[in-house]
C-alpha positions as CSV (number, residue, x, y, z in Angstrom):
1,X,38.5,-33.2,94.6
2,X,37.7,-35.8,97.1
3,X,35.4,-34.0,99.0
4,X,33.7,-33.0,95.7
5,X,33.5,-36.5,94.3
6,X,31.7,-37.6,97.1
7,X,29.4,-35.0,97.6
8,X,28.2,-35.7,94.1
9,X,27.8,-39.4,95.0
10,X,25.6,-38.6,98.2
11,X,23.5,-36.9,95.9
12,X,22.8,-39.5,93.0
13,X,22.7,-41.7,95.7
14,X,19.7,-40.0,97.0
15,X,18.4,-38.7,93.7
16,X,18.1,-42.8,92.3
17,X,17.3,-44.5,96.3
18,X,14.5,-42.0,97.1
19,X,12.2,-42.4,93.7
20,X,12.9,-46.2,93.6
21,X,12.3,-46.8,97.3
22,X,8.0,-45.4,96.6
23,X,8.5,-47.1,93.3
24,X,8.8,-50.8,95.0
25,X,6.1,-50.6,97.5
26,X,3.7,-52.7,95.1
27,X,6.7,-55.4,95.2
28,X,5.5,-56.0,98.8
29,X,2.9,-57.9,97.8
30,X,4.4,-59.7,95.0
31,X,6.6,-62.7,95.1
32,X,10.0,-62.7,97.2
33,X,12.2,-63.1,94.0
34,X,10.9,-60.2,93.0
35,X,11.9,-58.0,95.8
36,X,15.5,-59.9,95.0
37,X,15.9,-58.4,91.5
38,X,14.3,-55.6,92.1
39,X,17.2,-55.2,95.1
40,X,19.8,-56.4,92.4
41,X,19.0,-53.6,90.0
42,X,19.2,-50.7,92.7
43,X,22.2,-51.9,93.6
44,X,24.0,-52.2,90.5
45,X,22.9,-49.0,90.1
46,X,24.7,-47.5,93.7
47,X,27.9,-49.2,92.7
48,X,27.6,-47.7,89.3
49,X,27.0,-44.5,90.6
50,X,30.1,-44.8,93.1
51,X,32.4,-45.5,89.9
52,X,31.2,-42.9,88.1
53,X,31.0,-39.9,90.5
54,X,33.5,-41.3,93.5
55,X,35.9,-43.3,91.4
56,X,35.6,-46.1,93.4
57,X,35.2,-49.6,91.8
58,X,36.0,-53.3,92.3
59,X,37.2,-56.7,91.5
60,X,36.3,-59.9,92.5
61,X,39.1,-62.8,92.8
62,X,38.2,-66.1,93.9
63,X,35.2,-67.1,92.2
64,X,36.1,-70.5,91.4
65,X,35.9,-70.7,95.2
66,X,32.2,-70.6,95.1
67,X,30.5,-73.3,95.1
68,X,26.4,-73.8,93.8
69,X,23.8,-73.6,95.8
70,X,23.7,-73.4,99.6
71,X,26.5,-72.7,101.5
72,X,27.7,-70.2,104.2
73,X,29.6,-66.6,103.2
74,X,31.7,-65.8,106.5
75,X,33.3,-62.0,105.2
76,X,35.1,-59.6,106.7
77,X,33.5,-56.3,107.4
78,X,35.0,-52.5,107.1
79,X,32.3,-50.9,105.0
80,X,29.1,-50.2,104.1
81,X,30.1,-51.6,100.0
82,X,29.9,-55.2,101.2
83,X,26.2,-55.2,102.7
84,X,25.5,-54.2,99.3
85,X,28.1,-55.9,96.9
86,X,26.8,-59.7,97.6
87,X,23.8,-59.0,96.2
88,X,25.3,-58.9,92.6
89,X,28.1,-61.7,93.3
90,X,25.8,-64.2,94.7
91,X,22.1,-65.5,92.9
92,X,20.3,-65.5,96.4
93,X,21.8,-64.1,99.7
94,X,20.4,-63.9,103.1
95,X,22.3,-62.0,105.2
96,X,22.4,-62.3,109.0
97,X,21.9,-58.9,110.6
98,X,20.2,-57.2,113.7
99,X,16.6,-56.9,114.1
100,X,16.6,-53.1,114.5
101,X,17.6,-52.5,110.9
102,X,13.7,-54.4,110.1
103,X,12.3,-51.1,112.1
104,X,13.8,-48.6,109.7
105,X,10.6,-47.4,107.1
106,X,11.3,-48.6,103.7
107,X,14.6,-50.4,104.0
108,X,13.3,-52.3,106.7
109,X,10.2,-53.5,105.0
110,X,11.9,-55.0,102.3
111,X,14.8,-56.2,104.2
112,X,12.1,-58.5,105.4
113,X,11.0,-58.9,101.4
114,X,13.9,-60.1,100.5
115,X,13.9,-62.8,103.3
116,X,16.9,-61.2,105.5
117,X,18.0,-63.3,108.7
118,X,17.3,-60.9,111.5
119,X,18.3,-61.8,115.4
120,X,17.6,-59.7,118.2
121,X,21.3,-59.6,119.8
122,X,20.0,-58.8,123.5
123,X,18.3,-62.5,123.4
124,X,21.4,-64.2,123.8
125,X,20.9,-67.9,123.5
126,X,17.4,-67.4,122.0
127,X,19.1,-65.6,119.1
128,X,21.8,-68.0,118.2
129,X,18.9,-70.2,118.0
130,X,17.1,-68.1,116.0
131,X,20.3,-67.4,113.5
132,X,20.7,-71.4,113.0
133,X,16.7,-72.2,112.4
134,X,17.2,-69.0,110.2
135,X,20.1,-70.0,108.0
136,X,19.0,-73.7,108.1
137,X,15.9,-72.4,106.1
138,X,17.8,-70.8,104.0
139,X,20.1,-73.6,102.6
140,X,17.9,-75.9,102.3
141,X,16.0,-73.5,99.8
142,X,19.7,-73.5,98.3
143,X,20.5,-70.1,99.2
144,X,23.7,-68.1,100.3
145,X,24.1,-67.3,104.0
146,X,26.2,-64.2,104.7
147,X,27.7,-63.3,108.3
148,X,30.1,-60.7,109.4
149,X,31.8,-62.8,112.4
150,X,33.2,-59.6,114.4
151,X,29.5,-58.4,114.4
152,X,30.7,-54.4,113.1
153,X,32.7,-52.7,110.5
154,X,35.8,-52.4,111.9
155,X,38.6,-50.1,110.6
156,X,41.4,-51.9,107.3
157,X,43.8,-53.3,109.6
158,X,41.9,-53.7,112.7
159,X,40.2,-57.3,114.0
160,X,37.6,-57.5,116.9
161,X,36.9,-60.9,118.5
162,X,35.2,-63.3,115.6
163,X,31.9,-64.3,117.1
164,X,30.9,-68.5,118.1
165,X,27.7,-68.1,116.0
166,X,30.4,-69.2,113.2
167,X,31.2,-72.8,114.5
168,X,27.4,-72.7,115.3
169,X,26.9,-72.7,111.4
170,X,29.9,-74.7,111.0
171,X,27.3,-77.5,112.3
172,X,24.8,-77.2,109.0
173,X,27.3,-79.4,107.1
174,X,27.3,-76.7,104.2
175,X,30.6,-75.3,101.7
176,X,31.9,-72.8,104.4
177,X,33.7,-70.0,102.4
178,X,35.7,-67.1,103.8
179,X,35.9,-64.0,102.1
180,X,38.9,-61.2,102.8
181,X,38.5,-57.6,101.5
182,X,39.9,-54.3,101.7
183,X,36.8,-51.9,101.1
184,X,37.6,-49.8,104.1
185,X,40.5,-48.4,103.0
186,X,38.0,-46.6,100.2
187,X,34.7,-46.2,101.7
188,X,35.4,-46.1,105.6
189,X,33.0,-46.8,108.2
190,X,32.7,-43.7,110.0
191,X,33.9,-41.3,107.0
192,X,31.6,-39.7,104.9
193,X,34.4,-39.6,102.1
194,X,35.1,-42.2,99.2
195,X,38.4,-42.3,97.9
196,X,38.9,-43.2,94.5
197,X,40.3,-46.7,93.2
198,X,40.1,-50.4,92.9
199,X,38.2,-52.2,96.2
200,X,39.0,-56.1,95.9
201,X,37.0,-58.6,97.4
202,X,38.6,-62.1,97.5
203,X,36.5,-65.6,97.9
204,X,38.9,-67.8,100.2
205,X,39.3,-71.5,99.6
206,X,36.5,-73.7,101.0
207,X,36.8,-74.8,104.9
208,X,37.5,-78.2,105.5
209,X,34.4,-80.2,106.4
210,X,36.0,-82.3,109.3
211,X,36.8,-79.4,111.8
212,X,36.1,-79.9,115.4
213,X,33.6,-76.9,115.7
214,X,36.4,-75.3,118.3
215,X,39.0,-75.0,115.5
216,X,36.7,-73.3,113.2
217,X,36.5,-69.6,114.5
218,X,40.6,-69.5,115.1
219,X,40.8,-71.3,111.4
220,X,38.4,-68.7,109.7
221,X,39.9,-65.7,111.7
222,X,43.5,-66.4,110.5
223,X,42.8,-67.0,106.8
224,X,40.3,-63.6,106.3
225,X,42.6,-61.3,108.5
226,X,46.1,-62.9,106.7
227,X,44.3,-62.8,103.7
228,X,42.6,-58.8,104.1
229,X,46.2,-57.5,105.6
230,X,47.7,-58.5,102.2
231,X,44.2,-57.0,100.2
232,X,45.1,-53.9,102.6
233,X,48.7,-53.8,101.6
234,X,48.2,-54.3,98.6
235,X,46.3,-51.6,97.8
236,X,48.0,-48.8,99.7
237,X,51.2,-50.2,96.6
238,X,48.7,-49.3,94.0
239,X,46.9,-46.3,95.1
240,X,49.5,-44.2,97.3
241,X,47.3,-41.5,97.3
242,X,45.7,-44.2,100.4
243,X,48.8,-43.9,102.4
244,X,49.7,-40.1,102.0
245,X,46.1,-39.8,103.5
């Protein structure tokens, strides 16, 4: 049934992406907000799609957390869902990503429409540089800045090293807000199957503002993974299906 399920969604997946993505090449030339609805609405419609025909859905805790205007999103990352999901949580996201993703036809172009953050990772130096001058913009103009610190998906359960660029932001004197999540568990990073039921995406309390910037990635690391290991556990409670594989 799984296998079905999901089979189904990679074809209304396609079957609503496809038409849509000829359908918003005139929004290239129009203003950026725009392209930002326009995104909004395709969206809602792939998480729609993944309810109905994967049984996979979500809920948000934590929103009190968020505060208005600029700030900075630091979120765990197992899955595809959350490059998406922010879009419909957040009024204007900008979310820091590599440069080759701007290359790809179509997604790429309005990537750049929508006023994406893109670093070239083999720049080193240059490109934290480039990250802060990006997400610098980007508050001022009130906006949300979304990273994922360990730089790839990694599997529920599983950390890789959080990334400096963190503290680096730290330094824009913005609400710093962590998020934890257990979407891998239901839409894994290297498995082409959804598994139905209930992915939750928590908003952390606010960082502290007076943090020397060296405490920051070890502060943010231990509050998302404490915070996903519970999400993770959880979940595998609710849905045993998870566990017995």
């Amino acid at each position: 049934m799984t296998a079905l399920r999901s089979i189904a969604f990679s074809i209304a997946f396609y079957l609503w992406t496809v038409p849509l993505a000829f359908l918003y090449l005139p929004l290239l030339l129009a203003p950026r907000r725009w392209m930002v609805e326009a995104a909004r609405f395709w969206i809602r419609g792939v998480l729609a799609l993944l309810a109905v025909t994967a049984g996979v859905r979500h809920e948000v805790r934590g929103r009190e957390n968020l505060p208005k205007g600029g700030c900075l999103i630091v979120a765990k990352h197992q899955s595809m869902w959350e490059t998406l999901v922010f879009h419909t949580l957040l009024d204007d996201p900008a979310y820091i990503l590599k440069k080759e993703l701007t290359a790809i036809p179509f997604f790429g172009w309005y990537l750049k429409k929508t006023g994406m953050i893109a670093i070239d990772r083999k720049a080193g130096a240059k490109a934290l540089r480039s990250m802060l001058d990006g997400a610098r913009e980007a508050v001022a103009e009130g906006r949300q800045v979304i990273i994922f610190p360990e730089g790839t998906r990694t599997a529920p359960g599983e950390t890789k090293p959080y990334h400096s660029g963190v503290a680096m932001l730290y330094g824009l004197d913005v609400p710093v807000v962590p998020v934890a999540l257990n979407s891998g568990l239901f839409w894994g990073r290297l498995s082409f199957f959804k598994k139905p039921g209930t992915i939750t995406l928590e908003f952390l309390p606010e960082l502290p503002r007076n943090l020397d910037r060296r405490q920051v990635v070890a502060e943010v690391q231990g509050r998302i993974e404490a915070s996903s290991t519970a999400l993770k556990e959880e979940a595998e409670r609710r849905f045993p299906s998870l566990v017995q594989g």
